[in-house]
C-alpha positions as CSV (number, residue, x, y, z in Angstrom):
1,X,0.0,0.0,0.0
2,X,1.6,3.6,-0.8
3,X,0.5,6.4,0.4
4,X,0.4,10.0,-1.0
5,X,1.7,13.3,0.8
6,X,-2.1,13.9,1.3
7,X,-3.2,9.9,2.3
8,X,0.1,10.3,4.9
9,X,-1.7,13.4,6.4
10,X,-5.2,12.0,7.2
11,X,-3.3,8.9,8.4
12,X,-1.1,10.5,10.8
13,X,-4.5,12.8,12.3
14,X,-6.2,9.7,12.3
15,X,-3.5,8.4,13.8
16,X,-2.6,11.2,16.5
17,X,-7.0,11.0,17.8
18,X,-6.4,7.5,18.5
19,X,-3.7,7.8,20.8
20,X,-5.8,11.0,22.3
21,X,-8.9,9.0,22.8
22,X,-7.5,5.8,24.1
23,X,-5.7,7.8,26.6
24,X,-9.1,9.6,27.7
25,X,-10.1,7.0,30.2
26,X,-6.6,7.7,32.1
27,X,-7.7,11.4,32.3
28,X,-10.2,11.1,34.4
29,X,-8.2,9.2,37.0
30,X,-7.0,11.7,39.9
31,X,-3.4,11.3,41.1
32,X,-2.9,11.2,45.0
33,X,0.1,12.4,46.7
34,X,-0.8,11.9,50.5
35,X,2.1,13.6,52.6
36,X,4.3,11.5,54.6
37,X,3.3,11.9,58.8
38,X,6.0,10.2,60.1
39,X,8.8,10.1,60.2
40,X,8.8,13.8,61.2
41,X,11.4,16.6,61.9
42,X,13.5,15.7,64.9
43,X,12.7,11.9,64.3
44,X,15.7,9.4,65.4
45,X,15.5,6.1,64.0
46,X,18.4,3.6,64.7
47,X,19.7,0.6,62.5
48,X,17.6,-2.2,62.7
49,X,14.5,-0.9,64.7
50,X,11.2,-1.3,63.4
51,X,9.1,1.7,62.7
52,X,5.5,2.8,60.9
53,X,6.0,4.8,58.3
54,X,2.3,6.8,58.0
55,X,0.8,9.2,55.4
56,X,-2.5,10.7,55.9
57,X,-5.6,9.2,53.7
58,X,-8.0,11.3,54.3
59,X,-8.6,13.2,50.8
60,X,-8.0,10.6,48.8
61,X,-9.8,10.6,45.3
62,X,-12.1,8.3,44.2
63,X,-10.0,7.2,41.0
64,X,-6.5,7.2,41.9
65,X,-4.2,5.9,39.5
66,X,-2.0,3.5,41.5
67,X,-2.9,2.2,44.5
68,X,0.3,0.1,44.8
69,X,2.5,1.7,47.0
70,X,6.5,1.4,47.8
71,X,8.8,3.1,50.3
72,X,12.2,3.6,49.2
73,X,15.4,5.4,51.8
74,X,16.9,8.7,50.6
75,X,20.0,10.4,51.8
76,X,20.2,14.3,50.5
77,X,17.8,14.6,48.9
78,X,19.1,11.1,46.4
79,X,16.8,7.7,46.5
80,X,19.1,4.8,47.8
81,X,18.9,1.3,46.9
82,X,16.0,1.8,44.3
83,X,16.4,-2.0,43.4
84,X,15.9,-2.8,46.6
85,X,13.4,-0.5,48.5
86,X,11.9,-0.8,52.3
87,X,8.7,-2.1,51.3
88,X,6.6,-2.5,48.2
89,X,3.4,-3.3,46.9
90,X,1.2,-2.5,49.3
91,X,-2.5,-0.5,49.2
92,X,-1.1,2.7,49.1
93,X,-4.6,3.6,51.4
94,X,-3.5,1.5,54.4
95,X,-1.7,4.8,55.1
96,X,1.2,3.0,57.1
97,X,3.8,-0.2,56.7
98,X,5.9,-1.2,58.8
99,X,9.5,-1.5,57.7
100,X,13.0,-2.4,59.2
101,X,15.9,0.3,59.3
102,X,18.3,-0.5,56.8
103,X,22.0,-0.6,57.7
104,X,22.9,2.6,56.4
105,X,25.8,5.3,57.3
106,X,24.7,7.5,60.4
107,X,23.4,10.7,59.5
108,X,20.5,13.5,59.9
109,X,20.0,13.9,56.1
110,X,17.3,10.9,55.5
111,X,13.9,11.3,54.3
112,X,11.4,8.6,53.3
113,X,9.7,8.5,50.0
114,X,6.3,7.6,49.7
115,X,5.9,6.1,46.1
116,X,2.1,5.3,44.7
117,X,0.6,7.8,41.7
118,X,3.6,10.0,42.0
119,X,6.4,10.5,44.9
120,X,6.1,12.4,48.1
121,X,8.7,12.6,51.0
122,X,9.2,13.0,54.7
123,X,10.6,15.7,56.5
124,X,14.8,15.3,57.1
125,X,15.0,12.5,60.0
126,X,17.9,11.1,61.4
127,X,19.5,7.7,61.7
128,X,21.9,6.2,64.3
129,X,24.1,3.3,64.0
């Protein structure tokens, strides 16, 4: 089949709604960045302790696009061990998990990320050997 400057047009707009339309359904999804409760400013954890990590629920949408949630360590403000984070998929509305400290260098520069529709992190927090 070979198609004219003119054919190549209507196929590419044809083309182009397509993608536009079967994207529509996404649209009206709401994305839900709860904010990270604890651990808070001032918070000491220590290696190996166990600890709730919380986020507050409360205005969460009806149609959130990922529900699946995963907490991953950061140290100045870069994510550590991505491969590997704290916890993972878990209802991202439970609005805690419980995870183990990681053995990690000491330091007051830590913040949790909350991962689900998008990203949201903790307050600095330190950790202790």
């Amino acid at each position: 089949m070979m198609f004219t400057f003119g054919q190549l047009s209507v196929f590419t707009f044809l083309l182009s709604l397509f993608a536009v339309v079967s994207a529509l359904p996404l649209a009206l999804r709401d994305v839900f960045v709860p904010p990270v409760t604890y651990p808070h400013a001032g918070t000491v954890w220590k290696v190996g302790q166990h600890h709730n990590v919380t986020w507050d629920t409360t205005n969460a949408p009806v149609n959130i696009t990922n529900k699946v949630g995963m907490i991953v360590l950061a140290k100045g403000g870069l994510l550590q061990d991505l491969a590997n984070p704290l916890a993972k998929d878990f209802d991202i509305l439970k609005g805690r998990f419980e995870i183990q400290v990681p053995n990690v260098t000491p330091g007051d520069d830590y913040t949790i990320v909350l991962f689900g529709d998008s990203g949201n992190d903790s307050a600095n927090f330190t950790i202790t050997a």
